[in-house]
mmCIF file as gemmi writes it, N, C-alpha and C atoms, coordinates in Angstrom:
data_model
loop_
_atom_site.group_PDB
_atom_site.id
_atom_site.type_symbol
_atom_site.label_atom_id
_atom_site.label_alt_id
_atom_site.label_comp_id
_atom_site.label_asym_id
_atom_site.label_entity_id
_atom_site.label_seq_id
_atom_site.pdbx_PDB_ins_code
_atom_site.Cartn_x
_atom_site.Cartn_y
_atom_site.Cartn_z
_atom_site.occupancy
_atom_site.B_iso_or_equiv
_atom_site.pdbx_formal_charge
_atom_site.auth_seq_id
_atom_site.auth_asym_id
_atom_site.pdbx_PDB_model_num
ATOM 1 N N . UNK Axp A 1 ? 97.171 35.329 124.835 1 0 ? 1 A 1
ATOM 2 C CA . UNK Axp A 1 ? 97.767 34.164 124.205 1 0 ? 1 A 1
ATOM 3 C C . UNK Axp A 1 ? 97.387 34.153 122.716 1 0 ? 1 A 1
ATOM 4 N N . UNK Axp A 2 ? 98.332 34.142 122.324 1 0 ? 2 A 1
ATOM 5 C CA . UNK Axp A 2 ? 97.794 34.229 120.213 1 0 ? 2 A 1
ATOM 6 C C . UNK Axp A 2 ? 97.08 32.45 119.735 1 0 ? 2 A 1
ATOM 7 N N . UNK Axp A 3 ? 96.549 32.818 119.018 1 0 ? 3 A 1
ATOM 8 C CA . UNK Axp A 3 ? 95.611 31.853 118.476 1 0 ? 3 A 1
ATOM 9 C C . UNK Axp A 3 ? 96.169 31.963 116.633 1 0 ? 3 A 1
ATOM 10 N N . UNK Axp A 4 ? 96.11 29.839 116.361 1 0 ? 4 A 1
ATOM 11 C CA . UNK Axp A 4 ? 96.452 30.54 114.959 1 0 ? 4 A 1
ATOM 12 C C . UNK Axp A 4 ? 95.017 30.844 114.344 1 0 ? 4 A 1
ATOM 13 N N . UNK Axp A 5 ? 95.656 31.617 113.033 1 0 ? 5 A 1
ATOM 14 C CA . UNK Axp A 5 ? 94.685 32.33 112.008 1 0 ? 5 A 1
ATOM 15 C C . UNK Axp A 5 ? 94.424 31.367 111.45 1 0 ? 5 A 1
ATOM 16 N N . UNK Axp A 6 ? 92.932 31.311 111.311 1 0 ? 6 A 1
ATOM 17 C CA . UNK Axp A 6 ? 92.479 29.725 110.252 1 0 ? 6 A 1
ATOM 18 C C . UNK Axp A 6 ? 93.001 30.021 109.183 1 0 ? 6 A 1
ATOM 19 N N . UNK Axp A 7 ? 92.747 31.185 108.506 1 0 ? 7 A 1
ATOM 20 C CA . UNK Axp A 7 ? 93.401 31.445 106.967 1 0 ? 7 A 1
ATOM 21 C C . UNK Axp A 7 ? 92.838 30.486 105.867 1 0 ? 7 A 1
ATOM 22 N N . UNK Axp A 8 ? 91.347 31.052 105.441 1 0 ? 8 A 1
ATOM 23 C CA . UNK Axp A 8 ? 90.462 29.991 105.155 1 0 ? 8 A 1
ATOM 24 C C . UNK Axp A 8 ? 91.058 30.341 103.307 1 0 ? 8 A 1
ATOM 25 N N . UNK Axp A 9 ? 91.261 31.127 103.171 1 0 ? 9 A 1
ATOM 26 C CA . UNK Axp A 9 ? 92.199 31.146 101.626 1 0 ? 9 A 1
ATOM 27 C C . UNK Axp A 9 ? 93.185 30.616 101.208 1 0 ? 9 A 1
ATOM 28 N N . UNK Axp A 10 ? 94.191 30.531 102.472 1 0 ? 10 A 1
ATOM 29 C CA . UNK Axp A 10 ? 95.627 29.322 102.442 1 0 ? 10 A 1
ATOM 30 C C . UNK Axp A 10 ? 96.57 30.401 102.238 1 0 ? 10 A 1
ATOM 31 N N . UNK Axp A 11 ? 96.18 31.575 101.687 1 0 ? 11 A 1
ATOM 32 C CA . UNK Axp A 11 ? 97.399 32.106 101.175 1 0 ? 11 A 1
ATOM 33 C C . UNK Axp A 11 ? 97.293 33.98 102.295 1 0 ? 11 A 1
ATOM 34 N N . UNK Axp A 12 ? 97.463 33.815 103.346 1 0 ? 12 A 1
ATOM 35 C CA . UNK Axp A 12 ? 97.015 34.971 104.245 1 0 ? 12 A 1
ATOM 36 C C . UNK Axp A 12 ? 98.62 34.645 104.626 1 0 ? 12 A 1
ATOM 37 N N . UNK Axp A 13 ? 98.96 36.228 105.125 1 0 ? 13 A 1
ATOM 38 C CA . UNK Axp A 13 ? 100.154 36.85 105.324 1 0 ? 13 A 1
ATOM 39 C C . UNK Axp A 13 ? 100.237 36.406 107.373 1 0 ? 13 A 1
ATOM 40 N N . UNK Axp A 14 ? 99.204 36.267 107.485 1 0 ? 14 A 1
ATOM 41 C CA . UNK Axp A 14 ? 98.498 36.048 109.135 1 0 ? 14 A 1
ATOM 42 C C . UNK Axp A 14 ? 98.759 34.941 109.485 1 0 ? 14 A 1
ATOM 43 N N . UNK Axp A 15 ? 99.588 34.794 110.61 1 0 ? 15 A 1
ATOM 44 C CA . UNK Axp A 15 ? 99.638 33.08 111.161 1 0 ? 15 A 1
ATOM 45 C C . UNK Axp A 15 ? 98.701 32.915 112.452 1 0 ? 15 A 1
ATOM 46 N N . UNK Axp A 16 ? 98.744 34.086 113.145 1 0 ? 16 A 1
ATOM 47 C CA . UNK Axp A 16 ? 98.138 34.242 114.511 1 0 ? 16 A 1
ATOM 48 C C . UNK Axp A 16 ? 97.94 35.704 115.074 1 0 ? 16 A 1
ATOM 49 N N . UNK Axp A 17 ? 96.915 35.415 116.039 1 0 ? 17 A 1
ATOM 50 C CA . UNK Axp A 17 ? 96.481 36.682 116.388 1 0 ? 17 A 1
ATOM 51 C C . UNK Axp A 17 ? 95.754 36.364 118.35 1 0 ? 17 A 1
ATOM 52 N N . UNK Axp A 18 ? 96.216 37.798 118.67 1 0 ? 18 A 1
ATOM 53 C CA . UNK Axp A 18 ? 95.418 37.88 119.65 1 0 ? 18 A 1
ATOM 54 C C . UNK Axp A 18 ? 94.307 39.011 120.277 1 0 ? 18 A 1
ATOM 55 N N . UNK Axp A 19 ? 93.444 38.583 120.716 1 0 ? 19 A 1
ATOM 56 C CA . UNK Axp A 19 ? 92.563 40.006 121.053 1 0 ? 19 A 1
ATOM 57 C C . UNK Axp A 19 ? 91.875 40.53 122.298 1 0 ? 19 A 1
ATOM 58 N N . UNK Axp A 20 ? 91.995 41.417 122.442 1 0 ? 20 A 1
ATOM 59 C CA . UNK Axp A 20 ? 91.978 41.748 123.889 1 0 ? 20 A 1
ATOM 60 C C . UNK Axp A 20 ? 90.38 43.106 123.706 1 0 ? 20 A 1
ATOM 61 N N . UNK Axp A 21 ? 90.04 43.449 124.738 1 0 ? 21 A 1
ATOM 62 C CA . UNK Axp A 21 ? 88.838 44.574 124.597 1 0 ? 21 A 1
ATOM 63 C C . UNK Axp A 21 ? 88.88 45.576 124.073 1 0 ? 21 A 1
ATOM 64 N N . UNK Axp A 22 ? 90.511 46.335 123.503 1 0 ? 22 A 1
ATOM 65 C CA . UNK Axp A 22 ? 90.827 47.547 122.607 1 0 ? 22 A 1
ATOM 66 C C . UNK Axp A 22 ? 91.795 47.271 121.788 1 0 ? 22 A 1
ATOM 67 N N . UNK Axp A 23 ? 92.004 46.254 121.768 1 0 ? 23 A 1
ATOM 68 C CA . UNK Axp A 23 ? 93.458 45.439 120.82 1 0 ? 23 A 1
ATOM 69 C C . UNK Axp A 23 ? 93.477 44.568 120.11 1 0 ? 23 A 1
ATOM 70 N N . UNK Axp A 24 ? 94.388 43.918 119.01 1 0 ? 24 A 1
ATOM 71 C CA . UNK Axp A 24 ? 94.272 43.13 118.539 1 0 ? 24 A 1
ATOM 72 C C . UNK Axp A 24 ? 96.001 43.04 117.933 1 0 ? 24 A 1
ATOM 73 N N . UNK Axp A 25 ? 96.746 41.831 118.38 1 0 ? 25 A 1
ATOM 74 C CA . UNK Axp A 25 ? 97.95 41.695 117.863 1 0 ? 25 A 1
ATOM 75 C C . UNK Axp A 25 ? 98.257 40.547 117.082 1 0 ? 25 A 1
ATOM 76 N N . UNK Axp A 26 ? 98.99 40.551 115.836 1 0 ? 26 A 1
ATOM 77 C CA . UNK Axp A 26 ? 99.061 40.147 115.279 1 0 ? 26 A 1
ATOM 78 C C . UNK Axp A 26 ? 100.513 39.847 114.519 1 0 ? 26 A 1
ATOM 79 N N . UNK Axp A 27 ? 100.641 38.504 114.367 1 0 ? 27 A 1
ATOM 80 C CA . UNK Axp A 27 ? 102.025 37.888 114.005 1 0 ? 27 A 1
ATOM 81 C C . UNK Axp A 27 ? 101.828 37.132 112.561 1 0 ? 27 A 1
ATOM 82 N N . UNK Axp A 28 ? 102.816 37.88 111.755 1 0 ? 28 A 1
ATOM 83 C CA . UNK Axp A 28 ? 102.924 37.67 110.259 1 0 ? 28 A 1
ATOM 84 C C . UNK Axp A 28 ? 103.497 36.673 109.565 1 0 ? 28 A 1
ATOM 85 N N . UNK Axp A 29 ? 103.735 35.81 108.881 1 0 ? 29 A 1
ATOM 86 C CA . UNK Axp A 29 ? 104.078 34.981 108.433 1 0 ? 29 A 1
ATOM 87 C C . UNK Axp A 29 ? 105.855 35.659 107.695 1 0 ? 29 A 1
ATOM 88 N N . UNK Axp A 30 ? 106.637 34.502 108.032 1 0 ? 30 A 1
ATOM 89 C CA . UNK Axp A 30 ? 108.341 35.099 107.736 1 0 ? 30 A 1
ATOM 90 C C . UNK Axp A 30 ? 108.71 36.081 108.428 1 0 ? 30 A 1
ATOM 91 N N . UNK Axp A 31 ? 108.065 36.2 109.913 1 0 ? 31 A 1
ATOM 92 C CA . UNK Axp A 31 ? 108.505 37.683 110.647 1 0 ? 31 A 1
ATOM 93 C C . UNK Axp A 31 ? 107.931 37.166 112.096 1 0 ? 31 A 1
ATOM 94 N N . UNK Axp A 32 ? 109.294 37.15 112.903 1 0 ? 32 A 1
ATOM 95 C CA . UNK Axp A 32 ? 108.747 36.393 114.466 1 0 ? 32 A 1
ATOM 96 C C . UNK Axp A 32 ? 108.145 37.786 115.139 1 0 ? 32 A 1
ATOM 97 N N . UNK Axp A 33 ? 108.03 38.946 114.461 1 0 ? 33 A 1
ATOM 98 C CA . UNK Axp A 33 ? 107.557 40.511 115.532 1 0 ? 33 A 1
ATOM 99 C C . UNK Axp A 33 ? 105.734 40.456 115.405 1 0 ? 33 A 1
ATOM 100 N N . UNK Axp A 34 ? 105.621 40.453 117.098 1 0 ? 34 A 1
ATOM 101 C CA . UNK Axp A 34 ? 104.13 40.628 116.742 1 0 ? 34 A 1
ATOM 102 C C . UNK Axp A 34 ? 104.185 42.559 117.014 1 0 ? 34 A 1
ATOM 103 N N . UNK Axp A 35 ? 102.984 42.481 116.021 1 0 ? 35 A 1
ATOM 104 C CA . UNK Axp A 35 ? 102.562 43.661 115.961 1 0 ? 35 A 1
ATOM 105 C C . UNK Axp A 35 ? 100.837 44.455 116.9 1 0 ? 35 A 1
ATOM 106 N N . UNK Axp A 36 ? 101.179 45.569 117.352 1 0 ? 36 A 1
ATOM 107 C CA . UNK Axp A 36 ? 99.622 45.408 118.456 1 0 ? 36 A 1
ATOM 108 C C . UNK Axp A 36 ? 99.284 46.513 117.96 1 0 ? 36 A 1
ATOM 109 N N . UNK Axp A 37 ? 98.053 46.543 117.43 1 0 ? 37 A 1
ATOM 110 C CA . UNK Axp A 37 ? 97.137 47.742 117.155 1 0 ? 37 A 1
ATOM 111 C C . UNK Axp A 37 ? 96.186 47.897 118.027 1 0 ? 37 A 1
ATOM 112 N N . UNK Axp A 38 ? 95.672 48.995 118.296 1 0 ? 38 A 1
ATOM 113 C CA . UNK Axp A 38 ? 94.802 49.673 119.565 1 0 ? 38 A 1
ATOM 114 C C . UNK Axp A 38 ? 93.651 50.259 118.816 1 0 ? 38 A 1
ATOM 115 N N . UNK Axp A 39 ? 93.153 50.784 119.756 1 0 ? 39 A 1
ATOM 116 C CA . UNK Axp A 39 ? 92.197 52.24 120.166 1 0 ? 39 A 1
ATOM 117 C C . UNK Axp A 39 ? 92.814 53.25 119.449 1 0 ? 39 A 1
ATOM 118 N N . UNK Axp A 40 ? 93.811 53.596 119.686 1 0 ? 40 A 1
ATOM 119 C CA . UNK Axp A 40 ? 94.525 54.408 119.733 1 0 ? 40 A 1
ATOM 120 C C . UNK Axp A 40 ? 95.325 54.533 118.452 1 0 ? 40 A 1
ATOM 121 N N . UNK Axp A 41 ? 95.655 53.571 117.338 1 0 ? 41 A 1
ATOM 122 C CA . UNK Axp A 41 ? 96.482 53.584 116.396 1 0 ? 41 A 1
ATOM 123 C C . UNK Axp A 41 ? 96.246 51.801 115.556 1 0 ? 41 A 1
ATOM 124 N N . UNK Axp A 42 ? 96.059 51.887 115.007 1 0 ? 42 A 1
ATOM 125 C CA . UNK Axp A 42 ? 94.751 52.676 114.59 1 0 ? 42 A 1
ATOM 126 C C . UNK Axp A 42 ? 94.043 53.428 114.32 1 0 ? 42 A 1
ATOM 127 N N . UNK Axp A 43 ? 93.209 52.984 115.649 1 0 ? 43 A 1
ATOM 128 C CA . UNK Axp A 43 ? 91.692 53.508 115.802 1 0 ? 43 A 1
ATOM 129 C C . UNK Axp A 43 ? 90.587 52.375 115.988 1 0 ? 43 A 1
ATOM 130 N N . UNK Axp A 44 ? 89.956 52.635 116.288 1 0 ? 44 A 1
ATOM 131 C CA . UNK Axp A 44 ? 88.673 51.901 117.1 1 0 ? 44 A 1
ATOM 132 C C . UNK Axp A 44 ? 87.642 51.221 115.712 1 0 ? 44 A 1
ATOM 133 N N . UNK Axp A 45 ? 87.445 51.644 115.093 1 0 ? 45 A 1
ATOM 134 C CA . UNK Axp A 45 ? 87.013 51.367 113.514 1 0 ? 45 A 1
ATOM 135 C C . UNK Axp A 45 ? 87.591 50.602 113.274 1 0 ? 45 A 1
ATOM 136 N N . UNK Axp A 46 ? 89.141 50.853 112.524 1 0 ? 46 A 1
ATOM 137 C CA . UNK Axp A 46 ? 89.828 49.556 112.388 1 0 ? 46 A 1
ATOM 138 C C . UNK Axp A 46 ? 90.061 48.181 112.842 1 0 ? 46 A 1
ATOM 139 N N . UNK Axp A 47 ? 90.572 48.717 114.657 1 0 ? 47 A 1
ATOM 140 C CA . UNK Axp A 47 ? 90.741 47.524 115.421 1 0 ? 47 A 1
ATOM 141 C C . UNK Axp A 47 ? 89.088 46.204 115.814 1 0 ? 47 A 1
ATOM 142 N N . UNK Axp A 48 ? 88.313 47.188 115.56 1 0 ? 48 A 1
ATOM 143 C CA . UNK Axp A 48 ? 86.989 46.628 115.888 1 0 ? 48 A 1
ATOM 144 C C . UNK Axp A 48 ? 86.71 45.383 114.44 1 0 ? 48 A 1
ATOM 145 N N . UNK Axp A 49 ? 87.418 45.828 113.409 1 0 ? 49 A 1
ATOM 146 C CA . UNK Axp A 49 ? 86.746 45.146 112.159 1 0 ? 49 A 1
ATOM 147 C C . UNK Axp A 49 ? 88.114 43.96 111.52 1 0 ? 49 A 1
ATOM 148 N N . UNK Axp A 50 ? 89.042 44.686 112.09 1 0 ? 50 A 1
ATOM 149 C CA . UNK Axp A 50 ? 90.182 43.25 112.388 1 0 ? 50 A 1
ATOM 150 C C . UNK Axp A 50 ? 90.194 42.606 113.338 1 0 ? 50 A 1
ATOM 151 N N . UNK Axp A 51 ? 89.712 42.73 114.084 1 0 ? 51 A 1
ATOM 152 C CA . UNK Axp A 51 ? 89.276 41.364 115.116 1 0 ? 51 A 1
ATOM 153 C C . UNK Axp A 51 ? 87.584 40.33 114.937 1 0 ? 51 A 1
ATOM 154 N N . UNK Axp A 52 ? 87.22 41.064 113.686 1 0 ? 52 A 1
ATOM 155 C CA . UNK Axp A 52 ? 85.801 40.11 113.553 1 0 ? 52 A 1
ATOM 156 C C . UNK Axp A 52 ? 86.712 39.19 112.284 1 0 ? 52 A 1
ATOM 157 N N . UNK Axp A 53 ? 87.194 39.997 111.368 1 0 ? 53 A 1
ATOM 158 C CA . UNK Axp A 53 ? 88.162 39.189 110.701 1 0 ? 53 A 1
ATOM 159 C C . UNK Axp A 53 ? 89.082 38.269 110.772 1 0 ? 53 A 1
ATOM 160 N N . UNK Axp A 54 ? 89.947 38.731 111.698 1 0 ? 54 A 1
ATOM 161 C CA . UNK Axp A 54 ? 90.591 36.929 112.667 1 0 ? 54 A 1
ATOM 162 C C . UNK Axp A 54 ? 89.603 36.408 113.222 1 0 ? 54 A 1
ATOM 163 N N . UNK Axp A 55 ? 88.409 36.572 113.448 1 0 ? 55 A 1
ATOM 164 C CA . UNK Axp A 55 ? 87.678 35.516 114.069 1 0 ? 55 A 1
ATOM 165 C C . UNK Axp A 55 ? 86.617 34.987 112.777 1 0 ? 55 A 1
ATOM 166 N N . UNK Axp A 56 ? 86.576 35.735 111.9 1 0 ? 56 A 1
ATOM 167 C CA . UNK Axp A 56 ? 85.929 34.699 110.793 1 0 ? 56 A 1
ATOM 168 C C . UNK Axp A 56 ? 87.133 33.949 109.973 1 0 ? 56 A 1
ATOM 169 N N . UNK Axp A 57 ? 88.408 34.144 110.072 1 0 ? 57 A 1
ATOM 170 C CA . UNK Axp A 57 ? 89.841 33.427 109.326 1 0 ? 57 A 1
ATOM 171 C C . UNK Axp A 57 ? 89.59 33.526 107.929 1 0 ? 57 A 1
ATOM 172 N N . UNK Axp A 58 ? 89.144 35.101 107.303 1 0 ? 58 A 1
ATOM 173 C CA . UNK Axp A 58 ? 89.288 35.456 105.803 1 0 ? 58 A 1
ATOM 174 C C . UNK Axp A 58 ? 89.338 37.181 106.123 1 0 ? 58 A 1
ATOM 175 N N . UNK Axp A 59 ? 90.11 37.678 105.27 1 0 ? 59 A 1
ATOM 176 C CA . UNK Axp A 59 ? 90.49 38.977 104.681 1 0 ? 59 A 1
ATOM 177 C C . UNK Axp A 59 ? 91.212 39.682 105.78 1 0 ? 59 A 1
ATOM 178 N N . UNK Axp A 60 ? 91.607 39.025 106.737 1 0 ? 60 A 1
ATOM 179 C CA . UNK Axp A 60 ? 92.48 40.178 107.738 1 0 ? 60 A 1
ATOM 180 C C . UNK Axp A 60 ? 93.977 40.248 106.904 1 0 ? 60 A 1
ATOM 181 N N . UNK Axp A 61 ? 94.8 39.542 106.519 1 0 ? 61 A 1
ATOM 182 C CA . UNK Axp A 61 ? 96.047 40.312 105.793 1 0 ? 61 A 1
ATOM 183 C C . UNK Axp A 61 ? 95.622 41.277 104.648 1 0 ? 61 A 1
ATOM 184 N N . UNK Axp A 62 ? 94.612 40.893 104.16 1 0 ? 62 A 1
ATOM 185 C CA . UNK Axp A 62 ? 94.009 41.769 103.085 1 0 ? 62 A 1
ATOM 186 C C . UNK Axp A 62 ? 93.797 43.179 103.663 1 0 ? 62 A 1
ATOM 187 N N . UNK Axp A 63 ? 92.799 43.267 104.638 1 0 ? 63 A 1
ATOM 188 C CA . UNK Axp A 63 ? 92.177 44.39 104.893 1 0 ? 63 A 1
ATOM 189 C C . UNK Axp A 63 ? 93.258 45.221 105.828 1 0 ? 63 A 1
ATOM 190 N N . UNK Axp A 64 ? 94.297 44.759 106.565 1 0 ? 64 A 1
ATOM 191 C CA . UNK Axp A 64 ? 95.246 45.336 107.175 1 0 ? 64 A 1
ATOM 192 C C . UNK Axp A 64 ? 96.695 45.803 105.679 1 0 ? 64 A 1
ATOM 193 N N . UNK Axp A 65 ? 96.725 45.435 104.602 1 0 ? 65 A 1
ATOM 194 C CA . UNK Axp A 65 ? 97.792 45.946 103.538 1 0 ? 65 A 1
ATOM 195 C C . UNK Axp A 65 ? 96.812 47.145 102.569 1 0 ? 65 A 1
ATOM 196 N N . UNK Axp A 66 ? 95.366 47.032 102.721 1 0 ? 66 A 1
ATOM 197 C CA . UNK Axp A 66 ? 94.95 48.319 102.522 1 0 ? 66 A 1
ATOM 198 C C . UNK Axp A 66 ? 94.376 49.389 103.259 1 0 ? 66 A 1
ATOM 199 N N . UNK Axp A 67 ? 94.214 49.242 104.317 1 0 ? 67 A 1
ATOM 200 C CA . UNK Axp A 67 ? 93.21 50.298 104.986 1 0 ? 67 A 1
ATOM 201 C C . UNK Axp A 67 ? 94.286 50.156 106.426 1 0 ? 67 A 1
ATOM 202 N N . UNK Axp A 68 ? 95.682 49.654 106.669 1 0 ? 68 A 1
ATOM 203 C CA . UNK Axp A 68 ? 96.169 49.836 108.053 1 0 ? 68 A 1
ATOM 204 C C . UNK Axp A 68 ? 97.479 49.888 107.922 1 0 ? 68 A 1
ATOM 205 N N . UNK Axp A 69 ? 98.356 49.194 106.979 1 0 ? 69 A 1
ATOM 206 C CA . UNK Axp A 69 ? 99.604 49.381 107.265 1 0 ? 69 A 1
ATOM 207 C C . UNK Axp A 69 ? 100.644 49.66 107.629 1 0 ? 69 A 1
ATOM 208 N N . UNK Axp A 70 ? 101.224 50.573 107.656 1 0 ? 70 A 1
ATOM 209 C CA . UNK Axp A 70 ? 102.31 50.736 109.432 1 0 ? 70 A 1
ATOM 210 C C . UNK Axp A 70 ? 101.535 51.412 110.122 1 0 ? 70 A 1
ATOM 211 N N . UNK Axp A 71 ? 100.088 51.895 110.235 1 0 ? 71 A 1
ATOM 212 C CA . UNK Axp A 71 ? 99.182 52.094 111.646 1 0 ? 71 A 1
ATOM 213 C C . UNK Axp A 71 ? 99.516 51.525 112.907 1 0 ? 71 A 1
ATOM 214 N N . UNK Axp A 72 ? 100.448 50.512 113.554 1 0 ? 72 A 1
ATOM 215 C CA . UNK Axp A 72 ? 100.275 49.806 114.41 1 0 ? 72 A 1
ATOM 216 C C . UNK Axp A 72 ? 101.004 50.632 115.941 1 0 ? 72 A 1
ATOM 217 N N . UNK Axp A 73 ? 100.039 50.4 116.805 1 0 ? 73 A 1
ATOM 218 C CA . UNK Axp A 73 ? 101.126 50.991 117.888 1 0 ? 73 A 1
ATOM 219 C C . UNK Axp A 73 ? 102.402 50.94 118.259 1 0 ? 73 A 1
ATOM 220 N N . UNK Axp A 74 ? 102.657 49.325 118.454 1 0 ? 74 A 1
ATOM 221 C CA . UNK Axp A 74 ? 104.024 49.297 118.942 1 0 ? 74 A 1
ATOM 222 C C . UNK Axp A 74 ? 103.883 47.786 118.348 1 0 ? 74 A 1
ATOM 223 N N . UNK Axp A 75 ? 105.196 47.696 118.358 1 0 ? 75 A 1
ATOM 224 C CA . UNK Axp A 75 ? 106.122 45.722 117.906 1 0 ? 75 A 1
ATOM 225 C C . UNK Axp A 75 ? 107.095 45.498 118.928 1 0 ? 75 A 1
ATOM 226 N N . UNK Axp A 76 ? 107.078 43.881 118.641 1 0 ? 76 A 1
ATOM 227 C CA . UNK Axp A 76 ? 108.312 43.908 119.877 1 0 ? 76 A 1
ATOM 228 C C . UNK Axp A 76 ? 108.465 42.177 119.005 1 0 ? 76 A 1
């Protein structure tokens, strides 16, 4: 179930997110497609440090437009 993004800056690309034990999906602001990054695509590095980031609600649109960008497994 997605949770919104506190978005403690006001100005995050992130409305909501959800996270699971190798995942983390995420739904963008002006765009109804959530997007799911893994283990796998990713990578485990990444997905591990965007999900401490939606859970502190600062730098996840940030840190996903430099270090992840179309990385994501699959959208729907």
């Amino acid at each position: 179930m997605m949770k919104p993004y506190r978005n403690q800056s006001g100005d995050s690309g992130v409305v909501s997110f959800e996270i699971g034990p190798d995942f983390i999906n995420l739904k963008f602001r002006n765009n109804d497609t959530v997007y799911h990054y893994d283990h796998t695509m990713p990578g485990q590095i990444h997905v591990e440090r965007m999900k401490r980031l939606a859970l502190a609600g600062a730098g996840l649109s940030t840190y996903v437009s430099q270090h992840v960008r179309d990385s994501y497994a699959s959208k729907e």
